[in-house]
Backbone bond lengths (Angstrom), bond angles and torsions (degrees), N, CA, C in turn:
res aa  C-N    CA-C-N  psi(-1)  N-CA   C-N-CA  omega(-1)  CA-C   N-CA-C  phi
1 X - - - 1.465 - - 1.526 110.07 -
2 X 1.425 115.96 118.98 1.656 115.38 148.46 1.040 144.62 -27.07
3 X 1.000 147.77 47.81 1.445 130.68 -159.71 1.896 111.93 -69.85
4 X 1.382 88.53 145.61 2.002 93.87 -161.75 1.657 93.19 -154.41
5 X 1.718 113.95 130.12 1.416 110.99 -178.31 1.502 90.59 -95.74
6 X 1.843 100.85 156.23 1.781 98.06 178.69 1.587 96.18 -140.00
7 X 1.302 110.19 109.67 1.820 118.36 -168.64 1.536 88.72 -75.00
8 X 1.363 126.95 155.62 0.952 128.23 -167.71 1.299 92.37 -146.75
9 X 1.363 149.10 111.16 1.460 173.49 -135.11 1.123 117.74 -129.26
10 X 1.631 138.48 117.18 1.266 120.70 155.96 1.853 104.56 -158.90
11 X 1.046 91.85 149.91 1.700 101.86 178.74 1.722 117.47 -63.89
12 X 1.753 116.71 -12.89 1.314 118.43 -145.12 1.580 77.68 -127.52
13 X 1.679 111.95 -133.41 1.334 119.82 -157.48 1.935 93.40 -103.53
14 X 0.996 118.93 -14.84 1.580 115.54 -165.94 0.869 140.93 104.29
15 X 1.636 115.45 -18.19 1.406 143.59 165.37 1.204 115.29 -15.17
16 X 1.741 105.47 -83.21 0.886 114.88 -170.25 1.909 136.45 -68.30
17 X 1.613 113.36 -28.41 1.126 126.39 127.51 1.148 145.24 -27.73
18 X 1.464 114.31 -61.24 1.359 126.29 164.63 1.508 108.95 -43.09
19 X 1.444 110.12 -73.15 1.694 99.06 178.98 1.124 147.01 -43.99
20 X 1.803 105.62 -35.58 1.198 102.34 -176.35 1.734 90.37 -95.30
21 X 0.879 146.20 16.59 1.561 128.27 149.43 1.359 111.48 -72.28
22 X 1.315 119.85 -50.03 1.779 129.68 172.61 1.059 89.45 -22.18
23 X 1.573 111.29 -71.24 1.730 120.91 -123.63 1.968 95.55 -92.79
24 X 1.463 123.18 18.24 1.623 128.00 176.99 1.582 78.67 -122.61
25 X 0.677 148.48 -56.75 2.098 154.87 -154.62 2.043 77.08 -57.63
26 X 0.710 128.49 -82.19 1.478 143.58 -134.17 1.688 105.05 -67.65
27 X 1.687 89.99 -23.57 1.790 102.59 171.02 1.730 92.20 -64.87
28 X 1.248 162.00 -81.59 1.179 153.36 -109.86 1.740 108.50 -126.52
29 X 1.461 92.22 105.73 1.507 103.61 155.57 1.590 137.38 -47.21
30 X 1.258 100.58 135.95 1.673 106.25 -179.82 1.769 112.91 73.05
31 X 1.382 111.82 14.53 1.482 121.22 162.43 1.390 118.96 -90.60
32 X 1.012 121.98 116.68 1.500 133.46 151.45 1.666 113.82 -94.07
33 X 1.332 90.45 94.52 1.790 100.18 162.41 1.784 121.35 -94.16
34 X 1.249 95.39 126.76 1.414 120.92 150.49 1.497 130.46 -68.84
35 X 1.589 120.14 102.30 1.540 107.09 -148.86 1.732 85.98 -115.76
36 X 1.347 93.55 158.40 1.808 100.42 -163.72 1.674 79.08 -129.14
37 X 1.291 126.09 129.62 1.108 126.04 165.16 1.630 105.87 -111.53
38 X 1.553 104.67 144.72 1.802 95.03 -177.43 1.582 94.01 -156.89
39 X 1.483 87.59 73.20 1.776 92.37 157.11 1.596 126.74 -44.03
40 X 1.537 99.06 -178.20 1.553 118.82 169.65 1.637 118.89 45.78
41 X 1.347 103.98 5.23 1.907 100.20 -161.04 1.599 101.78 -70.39
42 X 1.240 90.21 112.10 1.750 91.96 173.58 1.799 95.99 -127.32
43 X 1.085 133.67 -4.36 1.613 125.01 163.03 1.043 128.76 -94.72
44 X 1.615 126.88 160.76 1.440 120.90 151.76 1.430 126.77 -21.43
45 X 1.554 97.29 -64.86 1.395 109.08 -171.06 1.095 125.95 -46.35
46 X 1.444 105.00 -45.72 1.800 113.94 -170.96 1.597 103.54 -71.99
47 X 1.520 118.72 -28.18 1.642 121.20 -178.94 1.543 94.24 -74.21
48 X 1.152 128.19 -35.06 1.588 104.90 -167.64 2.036 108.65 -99.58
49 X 1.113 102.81 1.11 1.572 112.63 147.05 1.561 101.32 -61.98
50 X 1.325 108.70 -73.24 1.630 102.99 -150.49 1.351 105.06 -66.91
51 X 1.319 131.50 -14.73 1.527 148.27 175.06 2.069 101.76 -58.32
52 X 1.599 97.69 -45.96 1.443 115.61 -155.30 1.992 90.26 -62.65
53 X 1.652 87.71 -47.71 2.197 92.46 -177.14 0.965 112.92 -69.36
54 X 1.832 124.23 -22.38 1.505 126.69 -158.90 1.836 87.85 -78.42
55 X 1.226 142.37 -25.01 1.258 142.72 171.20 1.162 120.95 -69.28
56 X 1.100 91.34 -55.50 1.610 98.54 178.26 2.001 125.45 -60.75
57 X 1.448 110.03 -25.65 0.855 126.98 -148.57 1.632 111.19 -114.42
58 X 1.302 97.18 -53.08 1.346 129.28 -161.41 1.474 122.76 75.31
59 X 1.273 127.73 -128.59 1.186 166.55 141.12 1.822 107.61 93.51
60 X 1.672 121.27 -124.73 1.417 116.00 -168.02 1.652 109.52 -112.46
61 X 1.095 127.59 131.97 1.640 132.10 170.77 1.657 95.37 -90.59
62 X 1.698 105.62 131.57 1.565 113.63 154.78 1.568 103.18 -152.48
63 X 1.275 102.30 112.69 1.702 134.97 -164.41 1.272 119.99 -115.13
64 X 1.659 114.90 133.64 1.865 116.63 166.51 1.219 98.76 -114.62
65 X 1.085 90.98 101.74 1.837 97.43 175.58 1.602 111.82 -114.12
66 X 1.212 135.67 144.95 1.372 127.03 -167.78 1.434 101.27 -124.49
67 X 1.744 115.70 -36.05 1.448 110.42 -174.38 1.892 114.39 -75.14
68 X 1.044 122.20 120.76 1.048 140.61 -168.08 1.605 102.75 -34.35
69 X 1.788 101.86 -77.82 0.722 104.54 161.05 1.983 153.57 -17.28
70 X 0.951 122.52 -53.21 1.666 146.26 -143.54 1.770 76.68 -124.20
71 X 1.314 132.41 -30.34 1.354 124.66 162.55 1.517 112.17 -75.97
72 X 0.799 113.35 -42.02 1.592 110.66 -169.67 1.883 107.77 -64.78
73 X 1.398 101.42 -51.38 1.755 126.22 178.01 2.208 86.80 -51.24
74 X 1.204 119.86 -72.09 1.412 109.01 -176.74 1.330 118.27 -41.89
75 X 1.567 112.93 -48.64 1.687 101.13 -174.84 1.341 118.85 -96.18
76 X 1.133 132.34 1.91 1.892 134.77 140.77 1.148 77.42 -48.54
77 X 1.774 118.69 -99.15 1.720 105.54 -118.22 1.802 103.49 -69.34
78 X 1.876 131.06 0.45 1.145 112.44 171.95 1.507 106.38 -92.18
79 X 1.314 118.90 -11.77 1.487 107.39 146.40 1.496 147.66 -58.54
80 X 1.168 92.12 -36.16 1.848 102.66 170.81 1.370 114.17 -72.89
81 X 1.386 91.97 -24.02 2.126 94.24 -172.30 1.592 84.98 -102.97
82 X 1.238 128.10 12.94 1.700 123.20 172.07 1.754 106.57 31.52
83 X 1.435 90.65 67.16 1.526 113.62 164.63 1.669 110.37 -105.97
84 X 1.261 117.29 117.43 1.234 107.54 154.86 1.663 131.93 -33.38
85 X 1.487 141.17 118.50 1.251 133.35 -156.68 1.901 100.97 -152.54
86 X 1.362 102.53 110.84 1.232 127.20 -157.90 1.531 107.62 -94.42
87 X 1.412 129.78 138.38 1.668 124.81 161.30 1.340 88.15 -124.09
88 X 0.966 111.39 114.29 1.112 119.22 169.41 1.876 136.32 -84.33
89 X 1.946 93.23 -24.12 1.516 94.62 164.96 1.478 101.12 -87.23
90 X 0.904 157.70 -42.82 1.536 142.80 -141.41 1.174 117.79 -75.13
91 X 1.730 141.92 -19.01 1.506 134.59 155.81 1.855 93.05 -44.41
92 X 1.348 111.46 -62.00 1.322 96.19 -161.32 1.791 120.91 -55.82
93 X 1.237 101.96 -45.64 1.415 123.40 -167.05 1.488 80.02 -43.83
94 X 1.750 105.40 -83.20 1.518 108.80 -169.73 1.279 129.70 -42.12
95 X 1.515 125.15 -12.38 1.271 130.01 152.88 1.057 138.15 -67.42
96 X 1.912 109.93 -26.81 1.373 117.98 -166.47 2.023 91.06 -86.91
97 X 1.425 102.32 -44.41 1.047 112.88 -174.26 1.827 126.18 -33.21
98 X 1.687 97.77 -43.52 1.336 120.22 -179.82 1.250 96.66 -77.75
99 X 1.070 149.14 -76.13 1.062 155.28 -165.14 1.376 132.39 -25.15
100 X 1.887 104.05 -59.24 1.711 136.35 149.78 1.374 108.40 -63.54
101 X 1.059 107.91 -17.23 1.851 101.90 -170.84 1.712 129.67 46.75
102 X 1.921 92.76 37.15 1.647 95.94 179.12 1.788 74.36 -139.09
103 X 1.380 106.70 170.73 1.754 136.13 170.06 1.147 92.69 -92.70
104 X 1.462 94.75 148.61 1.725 125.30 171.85 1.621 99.51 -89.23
105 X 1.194 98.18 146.65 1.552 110.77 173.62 1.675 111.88 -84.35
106 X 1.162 100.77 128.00 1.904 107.21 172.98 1.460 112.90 -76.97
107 X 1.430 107.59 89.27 1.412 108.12 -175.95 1.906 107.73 -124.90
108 X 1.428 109.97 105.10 1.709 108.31 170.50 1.255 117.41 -36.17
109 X 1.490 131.75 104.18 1.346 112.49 161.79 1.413 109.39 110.33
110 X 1.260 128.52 -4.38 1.360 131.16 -155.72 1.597 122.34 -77.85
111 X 1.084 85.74 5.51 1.860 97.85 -170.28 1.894 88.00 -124.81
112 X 1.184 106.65 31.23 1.508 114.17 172.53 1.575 127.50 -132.88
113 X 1.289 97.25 2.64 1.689 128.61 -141.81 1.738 81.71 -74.98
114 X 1.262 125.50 164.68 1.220 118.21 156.99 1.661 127.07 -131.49
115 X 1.583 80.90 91.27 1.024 108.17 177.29 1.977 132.93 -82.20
116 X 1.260 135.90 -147.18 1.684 124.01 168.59 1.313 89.42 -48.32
117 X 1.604 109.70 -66.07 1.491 131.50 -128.87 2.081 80.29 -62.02
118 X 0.791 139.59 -56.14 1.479 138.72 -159.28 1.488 109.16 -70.20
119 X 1.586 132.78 -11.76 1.220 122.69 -158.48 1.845 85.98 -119.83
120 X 1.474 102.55 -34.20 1.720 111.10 165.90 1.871 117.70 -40.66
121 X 1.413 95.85 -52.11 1.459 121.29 169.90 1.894 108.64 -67.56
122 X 1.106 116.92 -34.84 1.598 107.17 -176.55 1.864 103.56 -88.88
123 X 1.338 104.43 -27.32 1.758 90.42 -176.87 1.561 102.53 -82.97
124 X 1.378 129.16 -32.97 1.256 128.08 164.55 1.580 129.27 -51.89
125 X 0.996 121.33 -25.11 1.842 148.72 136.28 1.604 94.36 -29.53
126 X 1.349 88.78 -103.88 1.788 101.91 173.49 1.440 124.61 -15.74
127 X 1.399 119.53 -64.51 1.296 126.42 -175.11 1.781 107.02 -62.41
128 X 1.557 112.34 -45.49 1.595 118.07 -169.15 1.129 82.26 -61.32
129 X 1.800 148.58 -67.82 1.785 144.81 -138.18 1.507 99.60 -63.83
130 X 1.745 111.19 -37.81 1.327 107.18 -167.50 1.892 122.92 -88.98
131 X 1.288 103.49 -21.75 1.562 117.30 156.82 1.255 128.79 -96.07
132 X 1.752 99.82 36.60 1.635 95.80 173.21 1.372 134.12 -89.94
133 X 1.005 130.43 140.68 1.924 123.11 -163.20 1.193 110.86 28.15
134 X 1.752 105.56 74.10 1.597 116.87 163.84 0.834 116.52 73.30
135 X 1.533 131.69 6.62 1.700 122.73 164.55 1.503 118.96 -57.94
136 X 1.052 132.42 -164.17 1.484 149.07 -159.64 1.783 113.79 -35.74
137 X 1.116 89.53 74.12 1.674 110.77 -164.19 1.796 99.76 -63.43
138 X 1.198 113.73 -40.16 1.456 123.44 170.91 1.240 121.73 -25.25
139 X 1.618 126.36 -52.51 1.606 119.52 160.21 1.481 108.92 -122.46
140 X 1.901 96.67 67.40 1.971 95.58 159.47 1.576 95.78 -58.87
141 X 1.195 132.80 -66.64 1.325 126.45 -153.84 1.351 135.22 -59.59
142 X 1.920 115.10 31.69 0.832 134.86 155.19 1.141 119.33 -114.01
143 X 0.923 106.11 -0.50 1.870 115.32 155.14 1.783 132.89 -60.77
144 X 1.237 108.63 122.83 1.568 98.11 -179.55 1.377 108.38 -71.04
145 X 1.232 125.54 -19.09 2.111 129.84 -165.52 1.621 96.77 -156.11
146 X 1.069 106.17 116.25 1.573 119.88 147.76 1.153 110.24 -93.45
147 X 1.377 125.75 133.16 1.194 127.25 162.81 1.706 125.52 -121.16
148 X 1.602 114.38 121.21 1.377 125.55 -172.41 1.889 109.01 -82.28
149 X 1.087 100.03 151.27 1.575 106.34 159.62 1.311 129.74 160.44
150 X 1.327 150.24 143.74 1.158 131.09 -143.14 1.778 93.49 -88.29
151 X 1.032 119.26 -146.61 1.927 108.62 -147.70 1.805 85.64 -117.18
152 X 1.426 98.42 141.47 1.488 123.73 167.79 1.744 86.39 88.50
153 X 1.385 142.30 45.31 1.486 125.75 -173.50 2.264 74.70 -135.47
154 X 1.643 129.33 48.98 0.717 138.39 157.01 1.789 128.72 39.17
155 X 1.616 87.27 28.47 1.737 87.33 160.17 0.892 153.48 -68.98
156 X 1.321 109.81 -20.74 1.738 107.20 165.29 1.386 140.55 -74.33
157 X 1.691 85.66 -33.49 1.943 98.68 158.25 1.167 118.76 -78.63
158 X 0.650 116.59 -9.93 2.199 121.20 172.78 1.205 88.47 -89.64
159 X 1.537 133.29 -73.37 1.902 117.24 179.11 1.646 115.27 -44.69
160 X 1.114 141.76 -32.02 1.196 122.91 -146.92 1.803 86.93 -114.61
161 X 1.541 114.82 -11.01 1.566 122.16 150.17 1.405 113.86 -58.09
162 X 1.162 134.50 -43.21 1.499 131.84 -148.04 1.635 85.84 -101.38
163 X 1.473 118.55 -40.00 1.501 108.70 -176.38 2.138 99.15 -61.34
164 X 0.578 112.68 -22.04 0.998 117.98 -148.72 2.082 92.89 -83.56
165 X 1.559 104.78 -31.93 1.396 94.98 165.91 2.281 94.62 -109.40
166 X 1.015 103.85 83.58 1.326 109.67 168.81 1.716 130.55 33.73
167 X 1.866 93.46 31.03 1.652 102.18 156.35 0.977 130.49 -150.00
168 X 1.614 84.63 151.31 2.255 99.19 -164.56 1.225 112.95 -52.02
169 X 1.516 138.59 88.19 1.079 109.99 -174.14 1.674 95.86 -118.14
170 X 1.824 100.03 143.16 1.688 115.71 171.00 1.653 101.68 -91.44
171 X 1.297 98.11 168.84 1.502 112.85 159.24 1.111 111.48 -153.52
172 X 1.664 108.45 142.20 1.520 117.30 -173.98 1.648 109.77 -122.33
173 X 1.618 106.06 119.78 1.486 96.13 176.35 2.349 124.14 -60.34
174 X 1.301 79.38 174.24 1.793 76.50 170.74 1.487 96.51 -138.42
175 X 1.196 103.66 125.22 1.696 104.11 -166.58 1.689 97.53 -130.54
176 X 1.337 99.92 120.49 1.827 101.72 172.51 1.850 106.12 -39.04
177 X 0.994 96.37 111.14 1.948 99.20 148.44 1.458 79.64 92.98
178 X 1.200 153.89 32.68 1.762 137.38 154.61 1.672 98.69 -139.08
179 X 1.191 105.19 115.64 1.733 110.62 168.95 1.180 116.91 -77.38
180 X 1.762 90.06 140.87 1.366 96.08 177.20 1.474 125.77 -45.35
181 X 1.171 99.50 173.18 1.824 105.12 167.17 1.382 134.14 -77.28
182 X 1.410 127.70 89.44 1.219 116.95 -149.64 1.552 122.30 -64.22
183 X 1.826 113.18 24.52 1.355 119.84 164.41 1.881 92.40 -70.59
184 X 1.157 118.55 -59.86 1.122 120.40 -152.88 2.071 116.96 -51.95
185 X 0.997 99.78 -21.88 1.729 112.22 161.05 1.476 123.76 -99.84
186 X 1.878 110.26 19.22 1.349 85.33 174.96 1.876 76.94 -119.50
187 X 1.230 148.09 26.22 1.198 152.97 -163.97 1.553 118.21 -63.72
188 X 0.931 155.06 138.69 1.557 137.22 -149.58 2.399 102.40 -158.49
189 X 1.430 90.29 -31.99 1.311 106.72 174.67 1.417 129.15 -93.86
190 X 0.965 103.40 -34.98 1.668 96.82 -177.47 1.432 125.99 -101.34
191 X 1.117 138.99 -151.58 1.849 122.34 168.53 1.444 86.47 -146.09
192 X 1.512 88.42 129.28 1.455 115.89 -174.54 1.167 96.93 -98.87
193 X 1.801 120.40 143.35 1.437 137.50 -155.99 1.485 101.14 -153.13
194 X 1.722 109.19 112.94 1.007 117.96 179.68 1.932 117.73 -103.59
195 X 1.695 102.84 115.73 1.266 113.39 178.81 1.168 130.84 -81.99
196 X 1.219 147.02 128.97 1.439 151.33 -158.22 1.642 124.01 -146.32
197 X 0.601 139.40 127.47 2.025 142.29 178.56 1.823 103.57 -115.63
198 X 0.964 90.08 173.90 1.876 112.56 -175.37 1.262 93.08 -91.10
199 X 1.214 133.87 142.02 1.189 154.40 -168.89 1.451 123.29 -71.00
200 X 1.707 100.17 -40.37 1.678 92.90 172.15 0.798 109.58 -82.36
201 X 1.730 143.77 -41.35 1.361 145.95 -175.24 1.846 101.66 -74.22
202 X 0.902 110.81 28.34 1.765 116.18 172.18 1.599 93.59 -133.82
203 X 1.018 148.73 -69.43 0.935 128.08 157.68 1.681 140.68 -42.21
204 X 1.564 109.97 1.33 1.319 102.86 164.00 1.468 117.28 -118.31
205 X 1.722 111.15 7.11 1.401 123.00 165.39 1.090 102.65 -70.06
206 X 1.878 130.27 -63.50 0.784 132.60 -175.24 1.309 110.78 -59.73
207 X 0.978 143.07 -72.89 1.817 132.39 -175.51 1.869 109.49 -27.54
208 X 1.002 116.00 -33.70 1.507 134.08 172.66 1.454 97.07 -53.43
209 X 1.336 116.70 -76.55 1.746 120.55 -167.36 1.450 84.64 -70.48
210 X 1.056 162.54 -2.98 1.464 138.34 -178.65 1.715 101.98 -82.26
211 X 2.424 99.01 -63.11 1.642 72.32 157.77 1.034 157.60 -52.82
212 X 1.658 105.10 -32.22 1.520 95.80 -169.82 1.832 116.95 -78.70
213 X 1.504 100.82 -1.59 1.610 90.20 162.52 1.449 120.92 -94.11
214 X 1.337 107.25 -5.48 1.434 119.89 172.78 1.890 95.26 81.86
215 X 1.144 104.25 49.29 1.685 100.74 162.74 1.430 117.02 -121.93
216 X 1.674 118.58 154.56 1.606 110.24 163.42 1.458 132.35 -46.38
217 X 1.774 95.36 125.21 1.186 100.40 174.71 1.904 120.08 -70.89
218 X 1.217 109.00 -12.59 1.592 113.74 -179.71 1.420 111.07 -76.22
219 X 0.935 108.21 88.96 1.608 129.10 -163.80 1.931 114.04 -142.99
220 X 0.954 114.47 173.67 1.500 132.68 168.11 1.667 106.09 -88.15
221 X 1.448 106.15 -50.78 1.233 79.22 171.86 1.335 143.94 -103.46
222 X 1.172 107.32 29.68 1.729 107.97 156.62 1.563 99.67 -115.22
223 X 1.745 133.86 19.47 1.300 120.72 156.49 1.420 132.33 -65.24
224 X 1.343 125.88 99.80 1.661 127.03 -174.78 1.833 103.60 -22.75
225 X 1.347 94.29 -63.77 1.648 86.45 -170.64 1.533 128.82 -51.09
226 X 1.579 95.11 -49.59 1.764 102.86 176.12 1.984 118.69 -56.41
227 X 1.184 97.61 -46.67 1.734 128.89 168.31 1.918 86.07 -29.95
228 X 1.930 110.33 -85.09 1.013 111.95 -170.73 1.588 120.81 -47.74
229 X 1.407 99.14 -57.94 1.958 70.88 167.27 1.308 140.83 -98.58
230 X 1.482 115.60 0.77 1.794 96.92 138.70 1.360 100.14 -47.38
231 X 1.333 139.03 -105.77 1.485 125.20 -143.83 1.407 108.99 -33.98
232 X 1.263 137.42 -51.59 1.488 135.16 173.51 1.544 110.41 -34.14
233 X 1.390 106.16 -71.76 1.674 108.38 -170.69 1.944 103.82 -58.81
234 X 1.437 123.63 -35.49 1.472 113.43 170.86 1.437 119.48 -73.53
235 X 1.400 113.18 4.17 1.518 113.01 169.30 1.560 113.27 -102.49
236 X 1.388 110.97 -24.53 1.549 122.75 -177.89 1.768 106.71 -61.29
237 X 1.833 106.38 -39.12 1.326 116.85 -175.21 1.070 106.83 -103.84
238 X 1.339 140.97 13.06 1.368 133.95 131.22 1.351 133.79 -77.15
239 X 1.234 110.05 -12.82 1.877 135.52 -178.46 1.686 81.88 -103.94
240 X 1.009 132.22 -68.62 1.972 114.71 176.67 1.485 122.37 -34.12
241 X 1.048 96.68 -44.70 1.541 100.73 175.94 1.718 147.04 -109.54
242 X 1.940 93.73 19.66 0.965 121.35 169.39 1.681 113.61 69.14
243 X 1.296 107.48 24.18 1.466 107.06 179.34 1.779 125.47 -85.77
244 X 1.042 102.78 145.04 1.586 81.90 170.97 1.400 141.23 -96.42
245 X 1.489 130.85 148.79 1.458 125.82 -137.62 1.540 90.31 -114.32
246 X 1.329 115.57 134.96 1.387 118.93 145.43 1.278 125.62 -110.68
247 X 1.499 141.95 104.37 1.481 153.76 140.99 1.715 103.30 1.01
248 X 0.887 152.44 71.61 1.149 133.59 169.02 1.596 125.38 -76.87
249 X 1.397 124.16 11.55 1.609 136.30 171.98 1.685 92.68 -34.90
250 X 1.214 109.82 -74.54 1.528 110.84 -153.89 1.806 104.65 -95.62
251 X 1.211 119.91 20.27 1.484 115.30 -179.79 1.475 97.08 -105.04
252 X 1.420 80.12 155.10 2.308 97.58 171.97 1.956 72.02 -104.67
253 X 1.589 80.24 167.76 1.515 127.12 178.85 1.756 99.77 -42.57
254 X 1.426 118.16 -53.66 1.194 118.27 -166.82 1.601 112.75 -81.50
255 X 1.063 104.60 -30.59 1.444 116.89 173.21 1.560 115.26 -50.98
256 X 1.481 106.61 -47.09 1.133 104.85 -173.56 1.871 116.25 -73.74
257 X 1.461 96.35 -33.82 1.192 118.98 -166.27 1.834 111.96 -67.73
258 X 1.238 109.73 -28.30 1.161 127.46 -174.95 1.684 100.88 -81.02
259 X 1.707 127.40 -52.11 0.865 136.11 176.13 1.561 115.53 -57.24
260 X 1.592 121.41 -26.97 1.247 106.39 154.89 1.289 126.95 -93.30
261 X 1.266 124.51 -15.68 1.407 132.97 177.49 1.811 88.13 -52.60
262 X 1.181 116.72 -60.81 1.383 117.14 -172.82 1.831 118.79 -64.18
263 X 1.168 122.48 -10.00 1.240 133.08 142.65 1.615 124.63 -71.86
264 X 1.020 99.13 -49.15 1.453 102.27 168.90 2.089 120.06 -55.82
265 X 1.522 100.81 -74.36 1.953 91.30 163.85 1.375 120.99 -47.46
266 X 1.703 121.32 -17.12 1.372 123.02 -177.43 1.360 107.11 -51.22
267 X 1.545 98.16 -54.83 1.963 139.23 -169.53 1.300 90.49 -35.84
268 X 1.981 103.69 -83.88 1.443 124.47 -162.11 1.878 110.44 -37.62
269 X 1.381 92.61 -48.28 1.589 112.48 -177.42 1.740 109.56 -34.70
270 X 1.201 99.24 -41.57 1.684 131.53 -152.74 1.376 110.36 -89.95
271 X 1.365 102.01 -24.85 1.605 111.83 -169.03 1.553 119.98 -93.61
C-alpha cells in the first residue's frame, strides 16, 4: 500500500470537498490516504498554518475556496513548496457560467445557507426518526416513501438517506406472525417501496447483529429456510399490491436511495 496525505480545504463545513476527494481516492488501488480536513479557513492565518503542515508533510491540496484572496495566498505557497493544489468546483462553475452567460457569486458557504430547501431537509429528518420501524402509523400518508421489508433489508438508513435529500420517508417492518398496519393499505399519497435481499446474505447480516448483541443464534431468524419464505411471502405482497421492489443484496445505501428517488420524480412526473 501507498501511503499519500490529501489536505482537503474548504472555506465552509467540508462537505462538499470531502466527498468529492472520497469519491477520486476510491478510483486507485493499493492507496492508503491520510485525509487532513481543514474547514472554515477564511484567514491568512489558518492558510499559512496549513502551508506550515503542507511542508512538513507534503502530499495533495483539493480546495473550495471562493475568497480570492486566501485562494491566491494557498496556491503561491503550494506552488513554491510544488504541491499539487486542486479547485475542484471551478471547471464546473466556469462552465455553468459560460453557458448562462451571467458569473457566479463568491459566496463562503452558500450551499449551506438556511434557506426552505434546509428546514425542508430538517423536518424530513424529524419525520424519518419518528416513523421508524412502524412508529406513528397514524399520518403515513404524509409521507413522500414508505418503505416495506422484512428486518436487516436496510430501511432506516435508506429513510434517514432520502430525509437527508428533503424526503419524508417512513418505514414499516414485516415481521412473521404480526400484521401489518392496516394504515399502510389504505395509502393513496405516497409511493410505497418494497425492500428485499437474497436470503443467504440476509441471513448472514443477521447472524452478525445476533453476535454482536451477544444473543442465540438458534432461532428462526437466522434459519435459511424460514429467512426464504419470509422474503417469499414479502414479495408475494408486494407483487399483490403492485409495488415496486428493489433487491438490495448488492446495493450501498445510496444506490438504493437514488433508485427510488428516481421512482419517486417518475411518480410526481405521472401525477
Amino acid at each position: 500500500m501507498k501511503s499519500v496525505h490529501v489536505h482537503l480545504v474548504s472555506d465552509s463545513t467540508g462537505e462538499t470537498v470531502n466527498l468529492v476527494g472520497r469519491a477520486c481516492l476510491v478510483q486507485f488501488d493499493h492507496i492508503e490516504a491520510e485525509e487532513h480536513i481543514w474547514s472554515l479557513v477564511r484567514t491568512e492565518d489558518k492558510v499559512e498554518e496549513i502551508l506550515t503542515i503542507l511542508e512538513e508533510q507534503g502530499g495533495f491540496v483539493i480546495y473550495t475556496l471562493v475568497d480570492s484572496k486566501i485562494r491566491r495566498l494557498l496556491e503561491d505557497g503550494c506552488a513554491t513548496l510544488q504541491i499539487p493544489c486542486i479547485a475542484v468546483l471551478d471547471p464546473i462553475v466556469a462552465a455553468l457560467a459560460n453557458f448562462l452567460g451571467v458569473e457566479g457569486h463568491a459566496k463562503p458557504g452558500s450551499q449551506h445557507v438556511m434557506n426552505a430547501e434546509y428546514f425542508n431537509r430538517i423536518e424530513a429528518m424529524q419525520y424519518a426518526l419518528s416513523h421508524d420501524d412502524g412508529q406513528s402509523t397514524w399520518d403515513l400518508n404524509e409521507a413522500d416513501v414508505v418503505l416495506l421489508g422484512v428486518s436487516r433489508t436496510s430501511k432506516t438508513p435508506t429513510g434517514i438517506y432520502l430525509a437527508n435529500r428533503g424526503i419524508k420517508a417512513a418505514n414499516v417492518p414485516i415481521v412473521p406472525g404480526c400484521p401489518i398496519p392496516k394504515e399502510v393499505f389504505e395509502l393513496n399519497k405516497p409511493l410505497v417501496v418494497g425492500l428485499t435481499k437474497d436470503p443467504k446474505r440476509l441471513v448472514e447480516i443477521r447472524r452478525q447483529r445476533l453476535r454482536l448483541l451477544d444473543q442465540d443464534e438458534n432461532t428462526d431468524y437466522v434459519n435459511f429456510e424460514m429467512v426464504s419464505k419470509e422474503i417469499n411471502e414479502a414479495r408475494r405482497l408486494f407483487t399483490q399490491h403492485d409495488w415496486p421492489v428493489i433487491n438490495v443484496s448488492r446495493k450501498s445505501i445510496e444506490e438504493t436511495a437514488a433508485t427510488i428517488l428516481q421512482l419517486y420524480h417518475e411518480r410526481l412526473d405521472h401525477s
